[in-house]
FIKOLZA-1660 file (N, C-alpha, C; in steps of 0.1 Angstrom, whole numbers, plus 5000, padded with zeros to 4 digits):
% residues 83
   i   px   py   pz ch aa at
   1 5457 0803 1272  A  X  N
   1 5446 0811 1270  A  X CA
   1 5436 0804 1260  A  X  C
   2 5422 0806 1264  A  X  N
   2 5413 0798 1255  A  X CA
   2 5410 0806 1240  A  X  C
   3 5404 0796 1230  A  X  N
   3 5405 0804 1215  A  X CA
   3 5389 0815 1212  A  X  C
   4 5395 0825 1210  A  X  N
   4 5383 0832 1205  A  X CA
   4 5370 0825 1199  A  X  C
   5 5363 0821 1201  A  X  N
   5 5353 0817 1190  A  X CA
   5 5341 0826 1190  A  X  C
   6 5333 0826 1178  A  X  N
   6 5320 0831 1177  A  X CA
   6 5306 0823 1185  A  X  C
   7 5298 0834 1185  A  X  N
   7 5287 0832 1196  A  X CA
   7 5277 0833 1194  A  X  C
   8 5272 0831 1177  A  X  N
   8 5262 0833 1171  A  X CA
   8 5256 0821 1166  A  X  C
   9 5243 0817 1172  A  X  N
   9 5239 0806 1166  A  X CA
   9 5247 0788 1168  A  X  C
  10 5249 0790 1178  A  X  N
  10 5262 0777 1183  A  X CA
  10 5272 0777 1173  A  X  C
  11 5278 0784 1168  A  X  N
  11 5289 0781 1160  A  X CA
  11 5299 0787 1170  A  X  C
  12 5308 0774 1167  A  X  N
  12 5323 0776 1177  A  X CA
  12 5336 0780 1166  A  X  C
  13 5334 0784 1160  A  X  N
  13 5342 0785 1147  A  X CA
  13 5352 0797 1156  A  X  C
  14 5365 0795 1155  A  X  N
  14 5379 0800 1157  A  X CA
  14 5380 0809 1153  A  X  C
  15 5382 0827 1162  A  X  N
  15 5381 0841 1153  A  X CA
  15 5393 0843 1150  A  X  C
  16 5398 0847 1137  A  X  N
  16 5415 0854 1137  A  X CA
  16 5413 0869 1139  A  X  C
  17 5419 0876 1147  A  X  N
  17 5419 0887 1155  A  X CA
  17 5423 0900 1138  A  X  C
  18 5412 0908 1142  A  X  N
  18 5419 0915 1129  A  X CA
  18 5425 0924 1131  A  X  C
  19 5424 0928 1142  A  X  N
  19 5437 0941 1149  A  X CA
  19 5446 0941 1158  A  X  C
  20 5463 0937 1159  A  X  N
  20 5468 0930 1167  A  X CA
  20 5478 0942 1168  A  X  C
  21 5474 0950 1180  A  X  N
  21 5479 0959 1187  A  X CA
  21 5492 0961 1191  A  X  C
  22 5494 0953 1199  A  X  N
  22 5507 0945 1202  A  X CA
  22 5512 0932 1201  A  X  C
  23 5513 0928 1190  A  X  N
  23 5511 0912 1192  A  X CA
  23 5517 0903 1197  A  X  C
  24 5525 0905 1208  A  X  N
  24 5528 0896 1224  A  X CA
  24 5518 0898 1232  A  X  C
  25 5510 0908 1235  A  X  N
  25 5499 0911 1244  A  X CA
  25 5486 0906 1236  A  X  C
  26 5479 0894 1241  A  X  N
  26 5465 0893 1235  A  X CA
  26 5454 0899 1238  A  X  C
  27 5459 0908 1247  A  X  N
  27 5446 0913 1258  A  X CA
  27 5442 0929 1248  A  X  C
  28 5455 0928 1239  A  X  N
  28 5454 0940 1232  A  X CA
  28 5449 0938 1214  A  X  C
  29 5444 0929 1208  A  X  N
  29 5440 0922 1199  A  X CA
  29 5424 0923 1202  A  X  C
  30 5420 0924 1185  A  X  N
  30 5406 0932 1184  A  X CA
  30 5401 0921 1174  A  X  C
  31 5390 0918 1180  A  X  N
  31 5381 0907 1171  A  X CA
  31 5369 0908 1165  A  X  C
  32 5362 0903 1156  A  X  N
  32 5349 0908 1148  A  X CA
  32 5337 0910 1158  A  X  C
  33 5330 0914 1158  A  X  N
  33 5322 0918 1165  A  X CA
  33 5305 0923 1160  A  X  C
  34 5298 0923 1163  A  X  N
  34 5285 0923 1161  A  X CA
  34 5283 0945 1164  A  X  C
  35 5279 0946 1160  A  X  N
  35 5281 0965 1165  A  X CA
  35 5266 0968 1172  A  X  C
  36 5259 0957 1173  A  X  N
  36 5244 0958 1178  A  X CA
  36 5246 0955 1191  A  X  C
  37 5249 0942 1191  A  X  N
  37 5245 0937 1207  A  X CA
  37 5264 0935 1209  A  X  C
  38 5273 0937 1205  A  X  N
  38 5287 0935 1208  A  X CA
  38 5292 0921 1211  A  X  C
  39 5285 0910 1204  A  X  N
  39 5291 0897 1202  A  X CA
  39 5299 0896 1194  A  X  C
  40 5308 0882 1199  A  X  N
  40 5318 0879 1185  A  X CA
  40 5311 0874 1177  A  X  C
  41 5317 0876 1167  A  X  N
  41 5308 0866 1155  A  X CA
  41 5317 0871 1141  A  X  C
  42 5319 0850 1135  A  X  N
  42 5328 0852 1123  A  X CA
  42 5321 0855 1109  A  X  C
  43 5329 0857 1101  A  X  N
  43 5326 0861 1088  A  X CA
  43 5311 0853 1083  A  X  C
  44 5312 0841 1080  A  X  N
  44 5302 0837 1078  A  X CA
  44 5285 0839 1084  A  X  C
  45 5286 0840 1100  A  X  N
  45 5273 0843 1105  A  X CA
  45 5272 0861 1111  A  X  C
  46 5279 0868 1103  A  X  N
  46 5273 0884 1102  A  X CA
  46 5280 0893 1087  A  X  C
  47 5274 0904 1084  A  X  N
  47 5277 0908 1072  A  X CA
  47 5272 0923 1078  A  X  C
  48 5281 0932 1067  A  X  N
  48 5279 0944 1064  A  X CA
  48 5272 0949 1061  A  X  C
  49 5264 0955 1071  A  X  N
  49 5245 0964 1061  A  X CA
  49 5250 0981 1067  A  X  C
  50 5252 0988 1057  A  X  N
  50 5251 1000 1057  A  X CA
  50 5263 1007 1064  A  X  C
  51 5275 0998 1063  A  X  N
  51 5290 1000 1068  A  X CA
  51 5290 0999 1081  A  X  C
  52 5283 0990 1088  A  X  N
  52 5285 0986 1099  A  X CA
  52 5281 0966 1095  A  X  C
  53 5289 0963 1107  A  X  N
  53 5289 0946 1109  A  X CA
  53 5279 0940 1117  A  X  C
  54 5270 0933 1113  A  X  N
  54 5262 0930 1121  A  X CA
  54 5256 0916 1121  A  X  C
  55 5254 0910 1133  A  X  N
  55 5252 0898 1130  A  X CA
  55 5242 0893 1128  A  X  C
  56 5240 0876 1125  A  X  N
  56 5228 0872 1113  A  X CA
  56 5215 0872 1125  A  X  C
  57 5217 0872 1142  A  X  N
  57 5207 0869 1149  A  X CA
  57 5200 0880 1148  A  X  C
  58 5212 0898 1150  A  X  N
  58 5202 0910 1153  A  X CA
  58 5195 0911 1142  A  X  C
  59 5201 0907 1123  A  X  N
  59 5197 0912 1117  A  X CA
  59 5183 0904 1117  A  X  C
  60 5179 0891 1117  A  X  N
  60 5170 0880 1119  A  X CA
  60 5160 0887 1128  A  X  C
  61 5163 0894 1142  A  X  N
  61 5156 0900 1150  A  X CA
  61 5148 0913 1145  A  X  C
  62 5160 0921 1139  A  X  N
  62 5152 0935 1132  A  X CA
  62 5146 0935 1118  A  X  C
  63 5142 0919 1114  A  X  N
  63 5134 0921 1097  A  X CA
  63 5125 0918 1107  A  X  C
  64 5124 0908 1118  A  X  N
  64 5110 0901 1127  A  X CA
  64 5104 0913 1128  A  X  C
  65 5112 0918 1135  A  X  N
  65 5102 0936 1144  A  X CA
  65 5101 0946 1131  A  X  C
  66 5103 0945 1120  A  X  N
  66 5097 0954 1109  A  X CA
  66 5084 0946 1105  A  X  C
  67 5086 0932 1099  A  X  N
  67 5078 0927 1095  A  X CA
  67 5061 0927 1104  A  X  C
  68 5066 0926 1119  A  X  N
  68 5054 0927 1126  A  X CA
  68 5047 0939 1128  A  X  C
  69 5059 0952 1132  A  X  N
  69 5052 0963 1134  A  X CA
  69 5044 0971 1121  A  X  C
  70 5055 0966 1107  A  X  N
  70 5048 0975 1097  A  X CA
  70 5051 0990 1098  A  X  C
  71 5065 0988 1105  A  X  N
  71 5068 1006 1108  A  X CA
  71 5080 1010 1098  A  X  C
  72 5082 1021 1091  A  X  N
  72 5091 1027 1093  A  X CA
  72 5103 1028 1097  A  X  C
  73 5114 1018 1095  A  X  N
  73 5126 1022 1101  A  X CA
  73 5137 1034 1099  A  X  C
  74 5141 1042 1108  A  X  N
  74 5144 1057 1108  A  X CA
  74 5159 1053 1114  A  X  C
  75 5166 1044 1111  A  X  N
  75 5178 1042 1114  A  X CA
  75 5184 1044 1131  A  X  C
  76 5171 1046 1140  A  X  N
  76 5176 1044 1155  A  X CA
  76 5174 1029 1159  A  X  C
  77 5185 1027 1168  A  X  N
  77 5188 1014 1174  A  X CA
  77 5191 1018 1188  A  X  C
  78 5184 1011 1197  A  X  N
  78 5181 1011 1213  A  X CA
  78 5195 0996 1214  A  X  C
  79 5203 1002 1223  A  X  N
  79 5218 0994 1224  A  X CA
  79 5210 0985 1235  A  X  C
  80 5209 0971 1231  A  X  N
  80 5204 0957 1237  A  X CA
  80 5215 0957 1254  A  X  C
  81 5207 0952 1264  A  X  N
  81 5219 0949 1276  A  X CA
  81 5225 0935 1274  A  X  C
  82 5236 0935 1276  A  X  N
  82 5244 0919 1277  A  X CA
  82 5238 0911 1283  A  X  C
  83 5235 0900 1274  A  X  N
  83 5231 0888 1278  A  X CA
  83 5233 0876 1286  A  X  C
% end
């Protein structure tokens, strides 16, 4: 089986699984994840904004779209399609 890695920003960096359900079954093991767009992504390239995990691209994406619109952010997020 190939190794988890993260998917943010070309980093191939190795995920350790942080909820191992069953741990003979990998299919049941739960890895970090982005809560915007649902990528992997390790500690280093996402962080915690407002108790949720998010990664450095969406957050990168959502200062761009404040900074341009000049709007009010009201805490709604439109769930991105898989890329």
């Amino acid at each position: 089986m190939p190794f988890v890695k993260c998917s943010v920003d070309g980093c191939s960096r190795k995920l350790q699984p942080i909820l191992k359900v069953d741990p003979r079954d990998r299919d049941t093991w739960f890895y970090r994840e982005c809560e915007l767009c649902f990528k992997l992504a390790c500690e280093e390239h996402s962080s915690g904004v407002e108790g949720r995990i998010i990664c450095d691209r969406c957050r990168r994406e959502a200062e761009a779209q404040q900074r341009s619109a000049g709007l009010i952010d009201l805490g709604f997020r439109l769930r991105r399609e898989a890329e």
